[in-house]
N, CA, C and O atoms as a GROMACS GRO file, in nm:
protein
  584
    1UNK      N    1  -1.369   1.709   0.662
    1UNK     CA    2  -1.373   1.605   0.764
    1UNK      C    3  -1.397   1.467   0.702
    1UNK      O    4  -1.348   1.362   0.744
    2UNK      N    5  -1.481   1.481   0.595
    2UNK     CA    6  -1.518   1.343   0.521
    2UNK      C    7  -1.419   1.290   0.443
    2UNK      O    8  -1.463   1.206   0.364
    3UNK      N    9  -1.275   1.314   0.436
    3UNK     CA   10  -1.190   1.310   0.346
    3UNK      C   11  -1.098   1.268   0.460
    3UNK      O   12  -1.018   1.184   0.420
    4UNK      N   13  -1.085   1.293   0.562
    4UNK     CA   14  -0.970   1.234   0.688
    4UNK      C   15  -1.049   1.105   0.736
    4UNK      O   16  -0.989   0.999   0.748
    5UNK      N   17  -1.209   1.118   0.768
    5UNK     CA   18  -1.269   0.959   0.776
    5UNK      C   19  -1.208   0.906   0.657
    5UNK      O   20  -1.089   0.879   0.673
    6UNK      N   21  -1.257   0.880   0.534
    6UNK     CA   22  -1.220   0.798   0.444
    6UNK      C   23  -1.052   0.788   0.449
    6UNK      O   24  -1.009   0.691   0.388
    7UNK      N   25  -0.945   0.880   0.517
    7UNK     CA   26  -0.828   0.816   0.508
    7UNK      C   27  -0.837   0.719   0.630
    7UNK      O   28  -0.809   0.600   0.650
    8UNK      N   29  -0.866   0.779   0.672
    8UNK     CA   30  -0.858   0.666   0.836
    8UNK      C   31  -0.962   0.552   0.772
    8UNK      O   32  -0.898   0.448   0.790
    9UNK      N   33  -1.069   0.519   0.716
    9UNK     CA   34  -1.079   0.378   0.733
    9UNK      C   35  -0.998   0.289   0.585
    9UNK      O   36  -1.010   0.169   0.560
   10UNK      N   37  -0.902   0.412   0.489
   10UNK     CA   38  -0.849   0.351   0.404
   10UNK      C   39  -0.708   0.272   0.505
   10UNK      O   40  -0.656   0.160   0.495
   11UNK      N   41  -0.686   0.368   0.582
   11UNK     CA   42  -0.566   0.243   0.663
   11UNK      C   43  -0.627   0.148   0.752
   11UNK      O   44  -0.546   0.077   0.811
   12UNK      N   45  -0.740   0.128   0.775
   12UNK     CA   46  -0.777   0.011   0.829
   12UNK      C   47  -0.846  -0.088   0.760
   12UNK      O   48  -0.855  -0.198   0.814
   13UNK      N   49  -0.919  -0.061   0.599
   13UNK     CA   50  -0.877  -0.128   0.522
   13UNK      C   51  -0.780  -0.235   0.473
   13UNK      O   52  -0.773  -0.357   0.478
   14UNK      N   53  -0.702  -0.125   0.418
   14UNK     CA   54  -0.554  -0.164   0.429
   14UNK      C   55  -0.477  -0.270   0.509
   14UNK      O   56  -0.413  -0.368   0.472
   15UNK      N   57  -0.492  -0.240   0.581
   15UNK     CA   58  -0.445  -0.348   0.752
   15UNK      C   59  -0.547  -0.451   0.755
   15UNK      O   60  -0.505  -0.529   0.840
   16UNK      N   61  -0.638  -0.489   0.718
   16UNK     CA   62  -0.692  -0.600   0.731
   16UNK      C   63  -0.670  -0.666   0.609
   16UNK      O   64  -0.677  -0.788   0.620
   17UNK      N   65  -0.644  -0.623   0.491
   17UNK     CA   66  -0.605  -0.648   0.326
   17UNK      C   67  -0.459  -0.740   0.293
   17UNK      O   68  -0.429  -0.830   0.214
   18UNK      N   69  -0.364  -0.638   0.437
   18UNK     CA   70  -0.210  -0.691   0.443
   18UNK      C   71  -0.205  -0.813   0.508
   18UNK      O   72  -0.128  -0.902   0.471
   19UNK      N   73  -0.295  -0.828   0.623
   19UNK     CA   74  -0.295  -0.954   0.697
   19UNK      C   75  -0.377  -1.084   0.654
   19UNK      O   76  -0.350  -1.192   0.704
   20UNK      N   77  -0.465  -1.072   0.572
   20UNK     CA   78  -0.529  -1.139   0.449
   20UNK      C   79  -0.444  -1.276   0.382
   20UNK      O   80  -0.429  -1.398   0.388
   21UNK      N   81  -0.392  -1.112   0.294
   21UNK     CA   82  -0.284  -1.146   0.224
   21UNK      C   83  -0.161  -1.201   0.239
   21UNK      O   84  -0.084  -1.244   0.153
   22UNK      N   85  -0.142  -1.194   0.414
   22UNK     CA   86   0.006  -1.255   0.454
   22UNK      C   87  -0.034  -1.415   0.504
   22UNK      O   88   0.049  -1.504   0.520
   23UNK      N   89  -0.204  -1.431   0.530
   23UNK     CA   90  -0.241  -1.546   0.586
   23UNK      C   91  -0.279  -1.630   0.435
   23UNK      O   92  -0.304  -1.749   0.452
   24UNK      N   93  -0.285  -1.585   0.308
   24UNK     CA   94  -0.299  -1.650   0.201
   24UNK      C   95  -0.141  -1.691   0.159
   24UNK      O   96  -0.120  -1.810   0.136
   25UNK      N   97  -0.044  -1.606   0.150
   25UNK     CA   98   0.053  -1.614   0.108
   25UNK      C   99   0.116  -1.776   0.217
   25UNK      O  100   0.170  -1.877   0.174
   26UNK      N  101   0.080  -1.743   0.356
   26UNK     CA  102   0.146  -1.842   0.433
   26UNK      C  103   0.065  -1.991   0.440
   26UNK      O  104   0.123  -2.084   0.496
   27UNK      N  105  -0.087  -2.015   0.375
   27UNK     CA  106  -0.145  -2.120   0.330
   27UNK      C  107  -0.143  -2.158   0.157
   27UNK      O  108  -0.191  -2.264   0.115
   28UNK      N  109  -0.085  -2.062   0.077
   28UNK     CA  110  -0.133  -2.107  -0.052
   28UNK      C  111   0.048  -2.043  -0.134
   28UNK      O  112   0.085  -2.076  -0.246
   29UNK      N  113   0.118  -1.962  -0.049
   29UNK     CA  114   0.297  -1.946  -0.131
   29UNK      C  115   0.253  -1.792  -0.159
   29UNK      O  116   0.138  -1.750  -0.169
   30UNK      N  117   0.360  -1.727  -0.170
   30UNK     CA  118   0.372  -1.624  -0.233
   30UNK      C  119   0.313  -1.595  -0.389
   30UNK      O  120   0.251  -1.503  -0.441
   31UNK      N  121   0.360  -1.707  -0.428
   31UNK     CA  122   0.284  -1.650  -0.590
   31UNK      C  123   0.121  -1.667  -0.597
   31UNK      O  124   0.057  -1.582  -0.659
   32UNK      N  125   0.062  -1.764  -0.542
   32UNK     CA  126  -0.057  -1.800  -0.547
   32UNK      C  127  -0.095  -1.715  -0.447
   32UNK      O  128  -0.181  -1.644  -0.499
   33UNK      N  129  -0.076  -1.672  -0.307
   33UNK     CA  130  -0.170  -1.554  -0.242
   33UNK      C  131  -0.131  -1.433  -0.320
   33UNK      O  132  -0.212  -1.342  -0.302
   34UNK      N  133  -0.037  -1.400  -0.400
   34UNK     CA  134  -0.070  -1.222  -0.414
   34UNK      C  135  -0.179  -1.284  -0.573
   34UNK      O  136  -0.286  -1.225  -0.590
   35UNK      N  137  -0.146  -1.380  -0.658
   35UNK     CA  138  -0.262  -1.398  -0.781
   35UNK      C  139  -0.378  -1.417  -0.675
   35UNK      O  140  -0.259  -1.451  -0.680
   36UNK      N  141  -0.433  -1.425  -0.626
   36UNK     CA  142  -0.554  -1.484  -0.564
   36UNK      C  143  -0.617  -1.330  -0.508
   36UNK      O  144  -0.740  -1.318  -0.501
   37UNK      N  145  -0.529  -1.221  -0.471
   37UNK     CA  146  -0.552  -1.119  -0.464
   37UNK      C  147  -0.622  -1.024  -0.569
   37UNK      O  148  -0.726  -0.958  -0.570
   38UNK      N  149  -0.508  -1.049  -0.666
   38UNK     CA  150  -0.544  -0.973  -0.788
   38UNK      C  151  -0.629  -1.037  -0.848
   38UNK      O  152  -0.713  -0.959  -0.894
   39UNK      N  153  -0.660  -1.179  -0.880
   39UNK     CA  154  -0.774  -1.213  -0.974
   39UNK      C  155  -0.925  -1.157  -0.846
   39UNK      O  156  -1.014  -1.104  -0.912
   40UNK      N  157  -0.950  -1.161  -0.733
   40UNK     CA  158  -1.000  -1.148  -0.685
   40UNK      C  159  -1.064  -0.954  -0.731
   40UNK      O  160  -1.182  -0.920  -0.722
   41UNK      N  161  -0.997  -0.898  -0.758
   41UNK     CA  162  -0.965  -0.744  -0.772
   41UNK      C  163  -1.042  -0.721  -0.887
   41UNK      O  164  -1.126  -0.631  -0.889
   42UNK      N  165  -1.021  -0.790  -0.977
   42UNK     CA  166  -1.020  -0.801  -1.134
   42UNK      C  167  -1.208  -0.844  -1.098
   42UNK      O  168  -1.303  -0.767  -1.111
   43UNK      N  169  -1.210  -0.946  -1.064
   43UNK     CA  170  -1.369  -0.965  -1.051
   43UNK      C  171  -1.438  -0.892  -1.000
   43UNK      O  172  -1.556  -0.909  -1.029
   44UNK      N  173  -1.415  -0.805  -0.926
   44UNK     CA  174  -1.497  -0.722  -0.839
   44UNK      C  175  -1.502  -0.568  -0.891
   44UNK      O  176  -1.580  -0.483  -0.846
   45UNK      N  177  -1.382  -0.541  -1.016
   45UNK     CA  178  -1.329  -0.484  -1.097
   45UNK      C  179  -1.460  -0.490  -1.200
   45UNK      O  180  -1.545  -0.402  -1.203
   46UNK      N  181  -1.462  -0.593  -1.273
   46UNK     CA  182  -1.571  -0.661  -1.358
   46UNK      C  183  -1.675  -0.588  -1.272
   46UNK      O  184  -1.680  -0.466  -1.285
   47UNK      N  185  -1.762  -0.653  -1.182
   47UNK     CA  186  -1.860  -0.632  -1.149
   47UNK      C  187  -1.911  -0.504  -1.144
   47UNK      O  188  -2.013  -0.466  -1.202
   48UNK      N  189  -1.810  -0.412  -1.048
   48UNK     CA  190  -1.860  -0.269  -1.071
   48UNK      C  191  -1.864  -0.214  -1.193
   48UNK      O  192  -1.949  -0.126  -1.203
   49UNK      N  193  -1.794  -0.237  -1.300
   49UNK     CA  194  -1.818  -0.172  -1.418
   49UNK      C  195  -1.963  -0.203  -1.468
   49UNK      O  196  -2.036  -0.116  -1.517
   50UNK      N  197  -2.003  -0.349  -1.448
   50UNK     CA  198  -2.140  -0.411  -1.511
   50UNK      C  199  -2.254  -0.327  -1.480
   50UNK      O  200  -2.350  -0.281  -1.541
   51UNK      N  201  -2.177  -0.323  -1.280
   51UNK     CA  202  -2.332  -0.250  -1.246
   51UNK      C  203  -2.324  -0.081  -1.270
   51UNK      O  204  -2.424  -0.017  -1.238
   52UNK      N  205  -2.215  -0.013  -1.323
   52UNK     CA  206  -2.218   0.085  -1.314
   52UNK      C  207  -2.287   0.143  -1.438
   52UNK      O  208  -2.359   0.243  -1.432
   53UNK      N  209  -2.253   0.057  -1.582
   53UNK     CA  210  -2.332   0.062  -1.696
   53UNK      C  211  -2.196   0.126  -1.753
   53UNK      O  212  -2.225   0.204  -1.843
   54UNK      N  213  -2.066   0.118  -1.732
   54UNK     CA  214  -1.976   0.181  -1.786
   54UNK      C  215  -1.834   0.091  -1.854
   54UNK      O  216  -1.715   0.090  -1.823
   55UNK      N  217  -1.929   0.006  -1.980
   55UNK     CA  218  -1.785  -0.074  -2.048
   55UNK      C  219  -1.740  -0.019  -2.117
   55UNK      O  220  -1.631  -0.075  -2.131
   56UNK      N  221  -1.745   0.094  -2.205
   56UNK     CA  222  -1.660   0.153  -2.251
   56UNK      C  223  -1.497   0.170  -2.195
   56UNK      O  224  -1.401   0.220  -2.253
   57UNK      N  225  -1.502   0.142  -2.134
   57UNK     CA  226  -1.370   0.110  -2.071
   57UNK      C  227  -1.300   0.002  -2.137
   57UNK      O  228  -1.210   0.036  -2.213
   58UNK      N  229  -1.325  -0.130  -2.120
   58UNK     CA  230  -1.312  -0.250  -2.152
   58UNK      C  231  -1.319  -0.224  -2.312
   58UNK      O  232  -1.320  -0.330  -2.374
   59UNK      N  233  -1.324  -0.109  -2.392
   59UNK     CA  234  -1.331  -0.118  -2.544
   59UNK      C  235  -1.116  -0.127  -2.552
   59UNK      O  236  -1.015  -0.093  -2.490
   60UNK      N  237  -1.161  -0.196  -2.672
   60UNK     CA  238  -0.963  -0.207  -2.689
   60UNK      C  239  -0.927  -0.076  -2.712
   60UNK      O  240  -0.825  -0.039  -2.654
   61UNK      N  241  -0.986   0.003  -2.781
   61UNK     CA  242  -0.950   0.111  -2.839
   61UNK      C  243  -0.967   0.227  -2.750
   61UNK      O  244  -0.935   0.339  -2.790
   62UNK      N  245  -1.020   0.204  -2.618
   62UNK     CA  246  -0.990   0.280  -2.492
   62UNK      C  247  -0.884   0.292  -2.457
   62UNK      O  248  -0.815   0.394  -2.456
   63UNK      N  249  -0.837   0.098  -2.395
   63UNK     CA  250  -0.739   0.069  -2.331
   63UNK      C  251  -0.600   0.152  -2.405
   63UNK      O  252  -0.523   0.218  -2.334
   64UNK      N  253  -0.579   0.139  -2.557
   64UNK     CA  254  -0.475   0.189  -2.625
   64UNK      C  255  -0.460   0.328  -2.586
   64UNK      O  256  -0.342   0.354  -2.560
   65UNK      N  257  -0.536   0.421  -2.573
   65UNK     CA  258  -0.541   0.562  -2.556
   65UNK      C  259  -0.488   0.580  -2.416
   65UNK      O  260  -0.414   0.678  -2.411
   66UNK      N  261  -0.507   0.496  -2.264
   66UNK     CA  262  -0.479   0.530  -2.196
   66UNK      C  263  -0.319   0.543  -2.157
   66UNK      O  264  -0.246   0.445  -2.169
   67UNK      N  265  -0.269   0.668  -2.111
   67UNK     CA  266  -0.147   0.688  -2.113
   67UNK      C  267  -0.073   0.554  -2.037
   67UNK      O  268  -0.110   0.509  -1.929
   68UNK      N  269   0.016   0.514  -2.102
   68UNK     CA  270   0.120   0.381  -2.025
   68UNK      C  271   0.154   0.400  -1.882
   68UNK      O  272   0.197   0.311  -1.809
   69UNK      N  273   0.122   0.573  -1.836
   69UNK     CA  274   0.192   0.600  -1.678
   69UNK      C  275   0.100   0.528  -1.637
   69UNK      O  276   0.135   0.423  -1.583
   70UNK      N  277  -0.069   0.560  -1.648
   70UNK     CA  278  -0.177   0.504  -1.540
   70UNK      C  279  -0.142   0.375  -1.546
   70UNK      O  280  -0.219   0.344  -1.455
   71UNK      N  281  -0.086   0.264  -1.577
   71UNK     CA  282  -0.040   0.144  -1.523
   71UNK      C  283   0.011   0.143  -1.450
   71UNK      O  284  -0.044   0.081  -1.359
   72UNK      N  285   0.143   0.196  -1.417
   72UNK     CA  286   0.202   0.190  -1.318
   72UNK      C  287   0.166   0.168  -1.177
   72UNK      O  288   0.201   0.098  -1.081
   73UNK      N  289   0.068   0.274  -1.214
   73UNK     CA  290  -0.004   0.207  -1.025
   73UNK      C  291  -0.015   0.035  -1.013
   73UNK      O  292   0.052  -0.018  -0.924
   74UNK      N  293  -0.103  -0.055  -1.107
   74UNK     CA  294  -0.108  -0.168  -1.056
   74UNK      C  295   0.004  -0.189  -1.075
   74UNK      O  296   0.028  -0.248  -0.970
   75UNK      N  297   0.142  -0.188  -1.151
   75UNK     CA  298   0.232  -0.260  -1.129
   75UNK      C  299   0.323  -0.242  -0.992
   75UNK      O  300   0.382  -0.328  -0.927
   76UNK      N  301   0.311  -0.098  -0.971
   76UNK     CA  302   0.354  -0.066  -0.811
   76UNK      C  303   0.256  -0.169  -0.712
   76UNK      O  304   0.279  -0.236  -0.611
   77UNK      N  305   0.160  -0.150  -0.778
   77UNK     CA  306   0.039  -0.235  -0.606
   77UNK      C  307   0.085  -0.401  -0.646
   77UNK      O  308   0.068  -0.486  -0.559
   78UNK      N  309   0.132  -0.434  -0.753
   78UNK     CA  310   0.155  -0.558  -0.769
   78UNK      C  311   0.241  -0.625  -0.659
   78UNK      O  312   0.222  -0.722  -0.585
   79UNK      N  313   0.378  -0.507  -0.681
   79UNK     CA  314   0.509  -0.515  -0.626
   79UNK      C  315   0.496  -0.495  -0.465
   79UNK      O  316   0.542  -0.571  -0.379
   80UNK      N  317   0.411  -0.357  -0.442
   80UNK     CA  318   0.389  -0.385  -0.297
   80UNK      C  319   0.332  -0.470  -0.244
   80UNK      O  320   0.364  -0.499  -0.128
   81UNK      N  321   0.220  -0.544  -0.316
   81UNK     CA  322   0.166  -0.631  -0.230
   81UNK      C  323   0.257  -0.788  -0.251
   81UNK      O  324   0.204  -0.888  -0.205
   82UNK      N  325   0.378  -0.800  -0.315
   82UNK     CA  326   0.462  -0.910  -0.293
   82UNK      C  327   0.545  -0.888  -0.177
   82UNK      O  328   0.572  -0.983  -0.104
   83UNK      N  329   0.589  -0.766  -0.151
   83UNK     CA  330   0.691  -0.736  -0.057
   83UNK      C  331   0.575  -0.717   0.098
   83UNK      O  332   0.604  -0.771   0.205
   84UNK      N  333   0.481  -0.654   0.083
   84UNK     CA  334   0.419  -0.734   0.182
   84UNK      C  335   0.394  -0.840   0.246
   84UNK      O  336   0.423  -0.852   0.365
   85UNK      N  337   0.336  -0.934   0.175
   85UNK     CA  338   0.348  -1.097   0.161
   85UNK      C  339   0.454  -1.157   0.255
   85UNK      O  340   0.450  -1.235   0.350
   86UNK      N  341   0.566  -1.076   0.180
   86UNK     CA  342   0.725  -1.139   0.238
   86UNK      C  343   0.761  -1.049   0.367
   86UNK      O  344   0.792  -1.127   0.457
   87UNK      N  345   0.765  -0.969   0.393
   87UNK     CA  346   0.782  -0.874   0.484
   87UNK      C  347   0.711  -0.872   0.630
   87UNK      O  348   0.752  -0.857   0.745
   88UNK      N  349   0.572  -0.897   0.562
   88UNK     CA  350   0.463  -0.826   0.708
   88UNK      C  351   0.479  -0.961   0.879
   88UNK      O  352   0.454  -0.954   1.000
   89UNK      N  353   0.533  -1.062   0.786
   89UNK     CA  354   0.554  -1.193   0.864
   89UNK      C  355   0.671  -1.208   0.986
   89UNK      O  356   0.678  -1.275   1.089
   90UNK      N  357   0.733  -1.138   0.938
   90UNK     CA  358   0.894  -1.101   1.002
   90UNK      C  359   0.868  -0.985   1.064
   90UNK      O  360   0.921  -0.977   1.175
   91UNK      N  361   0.802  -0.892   1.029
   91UNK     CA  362   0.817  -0.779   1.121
   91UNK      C  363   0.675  -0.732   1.220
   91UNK      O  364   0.659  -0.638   1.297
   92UNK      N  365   0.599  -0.825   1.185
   92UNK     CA  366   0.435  -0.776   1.255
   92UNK      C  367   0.394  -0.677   1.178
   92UNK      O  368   0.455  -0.611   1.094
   93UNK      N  369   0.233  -0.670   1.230
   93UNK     CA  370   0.155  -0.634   1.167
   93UNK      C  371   0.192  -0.476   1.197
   93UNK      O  372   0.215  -0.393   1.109
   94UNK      N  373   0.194  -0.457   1.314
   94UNK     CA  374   0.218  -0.270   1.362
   94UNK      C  375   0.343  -0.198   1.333
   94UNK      O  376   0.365  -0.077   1.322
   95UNK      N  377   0.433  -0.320   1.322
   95UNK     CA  378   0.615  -0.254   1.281
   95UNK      C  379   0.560  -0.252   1.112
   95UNK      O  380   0.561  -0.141   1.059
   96UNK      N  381   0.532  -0.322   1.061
   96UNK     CA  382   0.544  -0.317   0.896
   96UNK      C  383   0.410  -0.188   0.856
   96UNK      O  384   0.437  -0.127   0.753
   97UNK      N  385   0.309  -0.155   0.908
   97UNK     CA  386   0.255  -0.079   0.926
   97UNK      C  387   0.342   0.037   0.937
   97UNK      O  388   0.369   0.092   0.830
   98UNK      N  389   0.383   0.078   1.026
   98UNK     CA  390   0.464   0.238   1.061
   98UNK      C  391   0.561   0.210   0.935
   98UNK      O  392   0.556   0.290   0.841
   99UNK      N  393   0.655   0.091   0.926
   99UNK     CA  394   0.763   0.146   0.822
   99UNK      C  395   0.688   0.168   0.677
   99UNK      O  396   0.727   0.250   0.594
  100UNK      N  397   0.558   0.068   0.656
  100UNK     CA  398   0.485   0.127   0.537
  100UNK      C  399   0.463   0.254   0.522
  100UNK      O  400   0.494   0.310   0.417
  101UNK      N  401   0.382   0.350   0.667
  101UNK     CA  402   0.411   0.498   0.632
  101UNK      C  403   0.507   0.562   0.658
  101UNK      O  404   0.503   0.684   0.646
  102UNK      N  405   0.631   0.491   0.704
  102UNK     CA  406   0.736   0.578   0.634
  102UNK      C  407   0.766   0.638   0.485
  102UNK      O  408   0.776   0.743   0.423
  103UNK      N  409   0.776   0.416   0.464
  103UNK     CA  410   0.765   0.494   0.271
  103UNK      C  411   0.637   0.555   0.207
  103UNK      O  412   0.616   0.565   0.086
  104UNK      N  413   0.574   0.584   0.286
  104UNK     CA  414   0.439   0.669   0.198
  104UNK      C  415   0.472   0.839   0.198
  104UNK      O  416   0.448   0.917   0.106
  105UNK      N  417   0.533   0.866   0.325
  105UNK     CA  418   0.528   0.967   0.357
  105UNK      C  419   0.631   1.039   0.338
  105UNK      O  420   0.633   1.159   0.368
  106UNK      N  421   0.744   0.969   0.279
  106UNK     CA  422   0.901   0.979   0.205
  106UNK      C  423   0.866   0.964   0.090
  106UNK      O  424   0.969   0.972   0.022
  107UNK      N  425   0.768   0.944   0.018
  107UNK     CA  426   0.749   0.941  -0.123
  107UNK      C  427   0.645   1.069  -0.160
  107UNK      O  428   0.658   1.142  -0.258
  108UNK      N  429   0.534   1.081  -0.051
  108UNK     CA  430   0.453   1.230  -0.058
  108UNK      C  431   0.576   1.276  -0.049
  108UNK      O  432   0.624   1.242  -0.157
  109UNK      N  433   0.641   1.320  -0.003
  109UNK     CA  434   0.720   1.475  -0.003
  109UNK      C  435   0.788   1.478  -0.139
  109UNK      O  436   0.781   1.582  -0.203
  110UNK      N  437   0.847   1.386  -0.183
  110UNK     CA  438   0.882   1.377  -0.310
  110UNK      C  439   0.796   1.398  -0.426
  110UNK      O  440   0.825   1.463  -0.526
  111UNK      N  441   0.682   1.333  -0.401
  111UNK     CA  442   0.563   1.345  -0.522
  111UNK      C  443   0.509   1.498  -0.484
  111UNK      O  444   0.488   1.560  -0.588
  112UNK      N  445   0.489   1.554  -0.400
  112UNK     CA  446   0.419   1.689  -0.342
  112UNK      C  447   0.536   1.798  -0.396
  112UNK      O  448   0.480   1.903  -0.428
  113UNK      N  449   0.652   1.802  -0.411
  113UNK     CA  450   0.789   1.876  -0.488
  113UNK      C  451   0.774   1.835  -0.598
  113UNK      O  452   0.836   1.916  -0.667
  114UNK      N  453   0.729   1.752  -0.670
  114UNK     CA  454   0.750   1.709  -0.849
  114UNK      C  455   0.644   1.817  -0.889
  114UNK      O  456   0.653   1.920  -0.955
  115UNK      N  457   0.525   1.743  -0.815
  115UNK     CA  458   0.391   1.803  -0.858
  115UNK      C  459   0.285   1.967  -0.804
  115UNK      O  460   0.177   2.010  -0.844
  116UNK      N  461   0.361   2.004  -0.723
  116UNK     CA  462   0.327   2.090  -0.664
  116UNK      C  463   0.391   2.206  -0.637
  116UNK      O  464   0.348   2.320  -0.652
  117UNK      N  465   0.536   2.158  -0.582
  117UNK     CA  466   0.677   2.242  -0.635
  117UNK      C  467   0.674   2.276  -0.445
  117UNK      O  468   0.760   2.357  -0.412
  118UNK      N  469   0.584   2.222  -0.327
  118UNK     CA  470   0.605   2.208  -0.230
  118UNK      C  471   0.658   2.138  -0.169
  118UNK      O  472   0.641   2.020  -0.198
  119UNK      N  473   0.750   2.172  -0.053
  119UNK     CA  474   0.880   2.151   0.040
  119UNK      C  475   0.820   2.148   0.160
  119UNK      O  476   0.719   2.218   0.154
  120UNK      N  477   0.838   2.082   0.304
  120UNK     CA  478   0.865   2.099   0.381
  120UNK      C  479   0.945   2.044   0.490
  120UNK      O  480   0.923   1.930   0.532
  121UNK      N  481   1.063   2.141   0.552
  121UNK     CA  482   1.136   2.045   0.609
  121UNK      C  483   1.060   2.030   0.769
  121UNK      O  484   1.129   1.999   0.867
  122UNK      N  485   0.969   2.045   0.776
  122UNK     CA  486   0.897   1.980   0.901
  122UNK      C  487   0.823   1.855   0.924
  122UNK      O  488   0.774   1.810   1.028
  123UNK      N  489   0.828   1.799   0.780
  123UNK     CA  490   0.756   1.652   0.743
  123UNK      C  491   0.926   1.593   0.746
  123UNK      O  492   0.971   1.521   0.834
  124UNK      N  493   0.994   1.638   0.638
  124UNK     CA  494   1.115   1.553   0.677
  124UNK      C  495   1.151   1.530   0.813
  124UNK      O  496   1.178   1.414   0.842
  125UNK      N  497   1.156   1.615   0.901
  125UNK     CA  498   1.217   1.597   1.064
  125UNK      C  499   1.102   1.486   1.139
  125UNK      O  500   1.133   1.406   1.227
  126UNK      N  501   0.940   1.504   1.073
  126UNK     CA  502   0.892   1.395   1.143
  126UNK      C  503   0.888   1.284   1.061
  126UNK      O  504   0.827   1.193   1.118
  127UNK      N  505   0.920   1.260   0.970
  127UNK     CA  506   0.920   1.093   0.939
  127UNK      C  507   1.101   1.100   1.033
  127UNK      O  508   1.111   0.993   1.093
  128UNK      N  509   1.192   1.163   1.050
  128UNK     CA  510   1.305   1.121   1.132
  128UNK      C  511   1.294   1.070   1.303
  128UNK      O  512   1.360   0.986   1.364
  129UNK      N  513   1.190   1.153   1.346
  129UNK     CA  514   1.138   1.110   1.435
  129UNK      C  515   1.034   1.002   1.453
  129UNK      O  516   1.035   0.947   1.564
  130UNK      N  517   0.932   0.956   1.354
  130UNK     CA  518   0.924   0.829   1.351
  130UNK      C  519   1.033   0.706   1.353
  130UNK      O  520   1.041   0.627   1.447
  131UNK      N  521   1.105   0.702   1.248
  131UNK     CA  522   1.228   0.670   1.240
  131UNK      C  523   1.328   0.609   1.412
  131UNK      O  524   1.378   0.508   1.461
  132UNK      N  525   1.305   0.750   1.440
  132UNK     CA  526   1.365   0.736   1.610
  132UNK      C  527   1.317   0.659   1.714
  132UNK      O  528   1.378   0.596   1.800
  133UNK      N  529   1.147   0.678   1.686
  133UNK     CA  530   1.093   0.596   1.741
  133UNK      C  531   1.115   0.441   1.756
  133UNK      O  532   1.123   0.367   1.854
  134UNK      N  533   1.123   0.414   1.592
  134UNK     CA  534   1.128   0.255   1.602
  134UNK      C  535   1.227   0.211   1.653
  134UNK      O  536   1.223   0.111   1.724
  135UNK      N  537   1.354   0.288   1.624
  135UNK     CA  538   1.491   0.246   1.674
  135UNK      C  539   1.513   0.250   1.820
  135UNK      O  540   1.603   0.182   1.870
  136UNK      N  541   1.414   0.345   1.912
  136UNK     CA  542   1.410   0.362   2.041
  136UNK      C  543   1.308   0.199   2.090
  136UNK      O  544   1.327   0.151   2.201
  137UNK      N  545   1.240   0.155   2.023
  137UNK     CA  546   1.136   0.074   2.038
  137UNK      C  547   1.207  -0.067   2.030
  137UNK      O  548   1.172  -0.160   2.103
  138UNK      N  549   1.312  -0.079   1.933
  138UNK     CA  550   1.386  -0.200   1.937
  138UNK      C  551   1.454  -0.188   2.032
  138UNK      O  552   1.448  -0.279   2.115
  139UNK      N  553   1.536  -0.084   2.056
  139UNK     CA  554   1.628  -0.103   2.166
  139UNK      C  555   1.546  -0.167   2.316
  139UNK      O  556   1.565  -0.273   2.376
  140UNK      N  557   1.432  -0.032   2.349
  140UNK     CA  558   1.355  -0.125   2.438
  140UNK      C  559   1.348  -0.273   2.436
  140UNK      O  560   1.370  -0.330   2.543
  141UNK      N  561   1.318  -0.351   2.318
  141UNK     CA  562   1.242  -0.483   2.328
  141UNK      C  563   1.422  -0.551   2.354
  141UNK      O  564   1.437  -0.620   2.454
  142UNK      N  565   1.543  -0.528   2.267
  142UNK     CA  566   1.642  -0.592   2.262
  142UNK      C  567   1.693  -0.594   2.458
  142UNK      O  568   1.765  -0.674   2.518
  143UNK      N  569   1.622  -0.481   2.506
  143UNK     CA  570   1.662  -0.495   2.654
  143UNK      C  571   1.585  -0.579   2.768
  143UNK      O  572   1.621  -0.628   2.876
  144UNK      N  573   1.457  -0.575   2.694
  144UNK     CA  574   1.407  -0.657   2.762
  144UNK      C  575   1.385  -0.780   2.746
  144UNK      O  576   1.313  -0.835   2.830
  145UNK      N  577   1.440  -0.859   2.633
  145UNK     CA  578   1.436  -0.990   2.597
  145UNK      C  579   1.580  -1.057   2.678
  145UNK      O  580   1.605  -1.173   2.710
  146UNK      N  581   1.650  -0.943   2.693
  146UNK     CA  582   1.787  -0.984   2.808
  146UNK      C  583   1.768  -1.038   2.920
  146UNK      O  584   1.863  -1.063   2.993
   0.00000   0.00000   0.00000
């Protein structure tokens, strides 16, 4: 149960992080709100290590050892949080939301088959029906803006 709280307040996290970030990006530009993000990250980054008593991390000869994949994540969170920036403005906060867990949940099934060697086509049929949704949801609004 303590593992579905912490997802649920990681997407509301999240959602207050994206709208942040879309109100920095729209007072300070795209390049300067997503840096203002990340240097922000990096300090708070800093800090917990200080208070945790754990720099060994921060040794160079750590950093070299760590495999080149574990980067990837920040360079993915880099990238998402630019296309956020640009994105969340145009489509609202609740449309860019759902299509965000689209691609989360089109990429679990993929990462859950690499790594696990599990399938299911009952997650595929509901991200299609999300999918349906939105397209049922525009149509609504395109009819009623008529």
């Amino acid at each position: 149960m303590i593992f579905y709280l912490t997802a649920v307040a990681n997407g509301f996290l999240n959602t207050i992080n994206r709208m942040t970030n879309v109100k920095a990006k729209q007072c300070l530009g795209t390049t300067n709100g997503t840096l203002i993000n990340y240097l922000e990250a990096t300090v708070i980054a800093f800090l917990l290590i200080y208070l945790t008593g754990n720099g060994a991390e921060l040794n160079p000869e750590h950093i070299r050892i760590v495999p080149p994949v574990f980067y990837l994540g920040s360079i993915c969170g880099l990238v998402a949080m630019i296309f956020i920036v640009i994105g969340t403005p145009k489509t609202g906060a609740m449309l860019s939301s759902i299509l965000m867990l689209v691609g989360q949940l089109s990429t679990s099934i993929v990462m859950d088959y690499i790594f696990f060697g599990e399938f299911s086509m009952i997650r595929v049929i509901g991200i299609f029906l999300i999918i349906a949704g939105i397209a049922w949801r525009d149509r609504l609004k395109e009819k009623t803006e008529k």
